[in-house]
N, C-alpha and C positions, 0 to 999 in steps of 0.2 A: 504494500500500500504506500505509496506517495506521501511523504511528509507535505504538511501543507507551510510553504515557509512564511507567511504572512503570520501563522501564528507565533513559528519562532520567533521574527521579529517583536510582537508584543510580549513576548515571554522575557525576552531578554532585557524591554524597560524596567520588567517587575523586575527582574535582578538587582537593575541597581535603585530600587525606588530609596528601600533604605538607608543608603548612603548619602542621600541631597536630602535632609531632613527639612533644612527652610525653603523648600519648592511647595507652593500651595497644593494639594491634590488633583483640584479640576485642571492643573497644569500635565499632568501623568494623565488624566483620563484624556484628553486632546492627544499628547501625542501617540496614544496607541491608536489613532484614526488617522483620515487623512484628508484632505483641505478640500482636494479636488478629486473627481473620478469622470476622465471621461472616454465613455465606451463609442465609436461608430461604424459603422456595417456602411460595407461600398462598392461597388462593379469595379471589375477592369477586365479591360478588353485581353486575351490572352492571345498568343503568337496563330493559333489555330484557329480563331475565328469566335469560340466559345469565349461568355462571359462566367467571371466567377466572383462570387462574394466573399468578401475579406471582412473579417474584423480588426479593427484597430483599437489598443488604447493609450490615454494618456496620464498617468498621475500624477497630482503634485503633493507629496507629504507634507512639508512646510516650508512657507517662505520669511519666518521670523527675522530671520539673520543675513535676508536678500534675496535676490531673485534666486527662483529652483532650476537646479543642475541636474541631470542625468538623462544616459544614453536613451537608446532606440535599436529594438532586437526585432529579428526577424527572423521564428524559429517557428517548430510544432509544436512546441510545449510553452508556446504564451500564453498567460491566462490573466486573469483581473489579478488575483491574489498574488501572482508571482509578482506583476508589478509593482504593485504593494510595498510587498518585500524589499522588491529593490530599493524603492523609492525611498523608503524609509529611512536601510542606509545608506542611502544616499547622503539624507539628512546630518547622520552621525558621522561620517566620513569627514562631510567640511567641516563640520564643528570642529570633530580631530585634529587637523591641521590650520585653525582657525582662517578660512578663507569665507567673503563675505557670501553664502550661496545657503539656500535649502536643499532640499533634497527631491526628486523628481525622476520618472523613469515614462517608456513608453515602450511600443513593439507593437507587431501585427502577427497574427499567427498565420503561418503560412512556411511552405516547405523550397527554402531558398535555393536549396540543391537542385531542385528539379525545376527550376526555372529558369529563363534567359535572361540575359541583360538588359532586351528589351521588357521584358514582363515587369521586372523588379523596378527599370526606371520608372513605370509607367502607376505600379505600387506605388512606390516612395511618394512621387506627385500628386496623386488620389490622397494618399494618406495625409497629405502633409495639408493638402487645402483640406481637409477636415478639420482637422486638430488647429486651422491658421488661428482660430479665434482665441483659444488657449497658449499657447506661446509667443516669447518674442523675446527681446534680449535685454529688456526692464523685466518680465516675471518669469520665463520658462526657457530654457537654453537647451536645446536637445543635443547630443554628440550620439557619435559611433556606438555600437555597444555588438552586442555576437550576431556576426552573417550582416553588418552593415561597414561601412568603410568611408573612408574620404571622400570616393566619388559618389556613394548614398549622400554624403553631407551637401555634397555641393547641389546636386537635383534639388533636397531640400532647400536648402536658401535661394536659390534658383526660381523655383515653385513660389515661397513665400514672399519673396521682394517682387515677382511679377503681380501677386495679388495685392503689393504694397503701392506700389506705381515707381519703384526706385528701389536701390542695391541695401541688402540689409547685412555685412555680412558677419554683423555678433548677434543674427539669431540662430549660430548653430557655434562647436566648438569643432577641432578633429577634422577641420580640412583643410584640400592642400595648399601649400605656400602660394601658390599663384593663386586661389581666393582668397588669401588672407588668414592662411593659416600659421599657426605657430611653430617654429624649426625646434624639433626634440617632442611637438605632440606623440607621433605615432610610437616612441621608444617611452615614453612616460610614465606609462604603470608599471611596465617589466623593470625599468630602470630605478621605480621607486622600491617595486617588490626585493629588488639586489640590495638597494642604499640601506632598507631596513633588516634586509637578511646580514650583512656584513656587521650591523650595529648588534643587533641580535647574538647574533653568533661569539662575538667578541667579547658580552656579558656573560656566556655561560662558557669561554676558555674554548671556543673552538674555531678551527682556523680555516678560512674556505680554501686555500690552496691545499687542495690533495684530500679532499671533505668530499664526498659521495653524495650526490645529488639528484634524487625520483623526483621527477615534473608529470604530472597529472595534466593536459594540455598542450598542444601546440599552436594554437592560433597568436595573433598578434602578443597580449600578456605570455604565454609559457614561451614563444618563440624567441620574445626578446629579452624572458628574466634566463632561458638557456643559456641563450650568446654573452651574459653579462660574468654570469657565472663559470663558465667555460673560459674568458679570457682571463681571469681574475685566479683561474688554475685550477680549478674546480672540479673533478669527473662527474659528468654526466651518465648515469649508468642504466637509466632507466627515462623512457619520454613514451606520451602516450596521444591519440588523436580522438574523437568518439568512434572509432572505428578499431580502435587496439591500442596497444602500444609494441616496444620495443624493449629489448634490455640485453646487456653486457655488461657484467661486473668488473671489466678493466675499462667501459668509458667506451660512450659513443663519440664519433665523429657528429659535431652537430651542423654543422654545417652540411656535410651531407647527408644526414636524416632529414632536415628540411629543404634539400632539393630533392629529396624521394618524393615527399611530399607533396610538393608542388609538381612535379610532372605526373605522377598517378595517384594523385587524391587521395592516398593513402602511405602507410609507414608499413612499408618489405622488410622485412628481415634479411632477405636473401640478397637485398639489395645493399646492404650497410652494415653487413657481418653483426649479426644481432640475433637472438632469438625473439621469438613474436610471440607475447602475454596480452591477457585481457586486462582491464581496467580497474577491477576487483584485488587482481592479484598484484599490480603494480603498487596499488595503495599500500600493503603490506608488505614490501620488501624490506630488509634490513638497512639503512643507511643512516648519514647525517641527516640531513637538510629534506625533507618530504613537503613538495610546493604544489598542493593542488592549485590548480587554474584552469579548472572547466567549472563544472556548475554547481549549483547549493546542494549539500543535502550526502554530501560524500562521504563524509565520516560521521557513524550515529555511534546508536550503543549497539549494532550489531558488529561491527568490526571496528571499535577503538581500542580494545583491550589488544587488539593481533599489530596495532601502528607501531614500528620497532625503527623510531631515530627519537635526536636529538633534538633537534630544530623545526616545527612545522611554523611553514610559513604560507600564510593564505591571498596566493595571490588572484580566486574567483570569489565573486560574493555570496557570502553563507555557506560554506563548504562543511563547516563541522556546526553540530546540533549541540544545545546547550546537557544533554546526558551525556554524550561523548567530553565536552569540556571537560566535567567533572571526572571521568575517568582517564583522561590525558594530562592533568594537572595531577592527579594522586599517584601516575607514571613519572614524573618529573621531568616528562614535556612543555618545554616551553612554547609556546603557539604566541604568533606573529598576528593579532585578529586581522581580519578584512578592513576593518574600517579602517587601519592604518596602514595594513603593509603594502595595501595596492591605490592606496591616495594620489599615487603621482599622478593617473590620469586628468582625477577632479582641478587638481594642483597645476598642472600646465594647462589645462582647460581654461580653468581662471587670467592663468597668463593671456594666453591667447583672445579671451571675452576685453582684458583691459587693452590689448595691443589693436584689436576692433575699435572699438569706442574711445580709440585716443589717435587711433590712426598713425602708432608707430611699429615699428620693426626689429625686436632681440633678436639678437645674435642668440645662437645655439650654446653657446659658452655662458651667455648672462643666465638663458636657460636654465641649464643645468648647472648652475652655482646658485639659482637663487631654490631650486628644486630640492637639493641637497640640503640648504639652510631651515627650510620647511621641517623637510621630514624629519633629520636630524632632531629639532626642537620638538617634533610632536613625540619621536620616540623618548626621550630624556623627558619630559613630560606625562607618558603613560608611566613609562617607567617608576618614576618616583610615586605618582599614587598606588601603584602596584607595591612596592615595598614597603609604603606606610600602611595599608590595610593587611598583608600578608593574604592576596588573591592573585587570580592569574590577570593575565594581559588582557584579554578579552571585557573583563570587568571594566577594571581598572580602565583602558580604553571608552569605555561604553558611559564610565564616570566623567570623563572629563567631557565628551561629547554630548552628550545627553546633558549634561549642568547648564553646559553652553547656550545650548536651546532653551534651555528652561529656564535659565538666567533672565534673558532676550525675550520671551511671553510675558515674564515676571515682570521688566520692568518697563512693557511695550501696553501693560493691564488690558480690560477688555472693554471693548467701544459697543456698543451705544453703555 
């Protein structure tokens, strides 16, 4: 049975309600809701002549602490509640790295793989003049998110600045330099899920060079937290795709595991001297560093007792369930949460929204120093309320994020 993650999300406020003792109540019962919900059903013409109908939606958790941030998926398993979920931490994400943004998500359920590029452009366009009324780059910022990309972004803004009558191009994050995208967006969450893997790891005395490294993912995040890790000296021993994975306990070639990838859709074994594992069993190999980055809901209480490293670090949203936490902290696993260790995206996202709306242009170097400076302070930040409660990282994380918000309703009171 499917964990429903909308409810983990609300589970996970009640964890830390305790600890923000001067937060009002009705401020806890808002944010286990969400501001906005909006569902729309819509034609589009498909490459065959047949029409089909698509759902779409958009939510927006909260916008206390500024306009709502969060992608746009285009998968079969989008649902209202997953969005939810997302959106949610979304919310807690910026808090974590205090960037001024709420939390928001979106997606269309639909099966991206077996479509064309015309189909998908002609999606994104439909979808997007739906949703025009609810976004823009004062309250809803949509980016990338799984099976959507740069040039989804650009059709979006595309789409929306035609219904505008002029170029809008900070109502989207996550595209490319020639629309006014940011140098270092597409490497940002992988390269945040590194910056807080190397902080991490150097708190509990372990060293990524020559440290054994299981990635759960290879799309854009596992792809580029791979390469970060691999240059830095890292064996990669194990990588996985939704279609399998791979594994050699002396260290993949990652660079050529992901040109296997990209020329036949899939990770060969036979192609990159590998053996070929399922997804189940990758999770439980023995290593350092265990980096899920595909979807929520991968580590519960059915296989956390069998997680055998050092280091999880979560670079998908919601990967582990809050029974697994509990039995991964009494292992003395240390876990990296989502809200913080894959921030870089929301993090250069932000960059990119201010380099929009100011109409300048960072260098990939300002980038990535001011990206570093970020995360750096939100890890040293989790950290220490982690060691003054004596909880894991995930709390502790979910404390400072969640206060933030709560802070920010608290002292925003409620109108009329």
């Amino acid at each position: 049975m499917r964990i429903n993650p909308y409810e983990i999300a609300k589970q996970q406020v009640d964890i830390v309600r305790p600890y923000l003792k001067n937060i009002p109540d009705y401020i806890f019962d808002i944010l286990k809701t969400t501001k906005l919900e909006y569902i729309v059903n819509f034609p589009v013409r498909m490459d065959d002549g047949s029409t089909k109908v698509f759902r779409g939606y958009r939510v927006r958790h909260n916008d206390s602490r500024g306009p709502a941030k969060g992608g746009i998926r285009f998968d079969v398993s989008v649902s209202l509640d997953e969005v939810k979920a997302l959106a949610t931490w979304m919310t807690w994400k910026a808090a974590v790295v205090n960037i001024p943004f709420g939390g928001a998500k979106g997606g269309v359920t639909c099966d991206p793989n077996n479509m064309s590029i015309d189909e998908l452009e002609r999606i994104t366009r439909r979808y997007t003049n739906e949703i025009s009324p609810v976004i823009g780059p004062e309250k809803d910022i949509p980016a990338p998110d799984m099976h959507t990309n740069p040039q989804t972004m650009c059709w979006l803004m595309d789409t929306y600045s035609m219904l505008k009558g002029y170029s809008v191009p900070g109502v989207v994050t996550g595209k490319p330099i020639e629309m006014g995208g940011s140098l270092g967006r597409m490497e940002a969450t992988g390269r945040g899920v590194f910056l807080i893997g190397t902080q991490a790891a150097a708190h509990i005395g372990l060293q990524i060079g020559g440290s054994n490294v299981v990635i759960q993912g290879c799309g854009n995040v596992g792809s580029v937290t791979a390469k970060e890790f691999a240059a830095a000296g890292a064996k990669i021993i194990a990588i996985s795709s939704s279609k399998g994975g791979l594994y050699n306990p002396n260290g993949l070639n990652v660079d050529k595991v992901l040109e296997c990838r990209n020329q036949y859709g899939c990770l060969l074994g036979d192609k990159v001297d590998a053996d070929e594992i399922n997804n189940d069993e990758l999770l439980e190999i023995e290593c350092d560093i265990l980096i899920p980055a595909a979807l929520e809901n991968q580590i519960t209480n059915k296989n956390a007792d069998k997680i055998d490293c050092k280091l999880l670090l979560e670079g998908a949203n919601g990967p582990t369930t809050p029974e697994a936490d509990s039995v991964l902290f009494d292992k003395g696993i240390m876990v990296a949460p989502d809200i913080l260790a894959n921030a870089g995206g929301v993090t250069v996202s932000y960059f990119e929204w201010v380099q929009n709306l100011q109409e300048l242009l960072w260098s990939e170097r300002e980038v990535t120093a001011r990206l570093e400076k970020i995360m750096s302070q939100s890890f040293e930040q989790v950290l220490e309320i982690r060691n003054k409660n004596n909880i894991n990282m995930r709390t502790a994380a979910y404390i400072l994020g969640v206060g933030r918000v709560a802070k920010a309703m608290d002292l925003r009171g409620v109108w009329p």
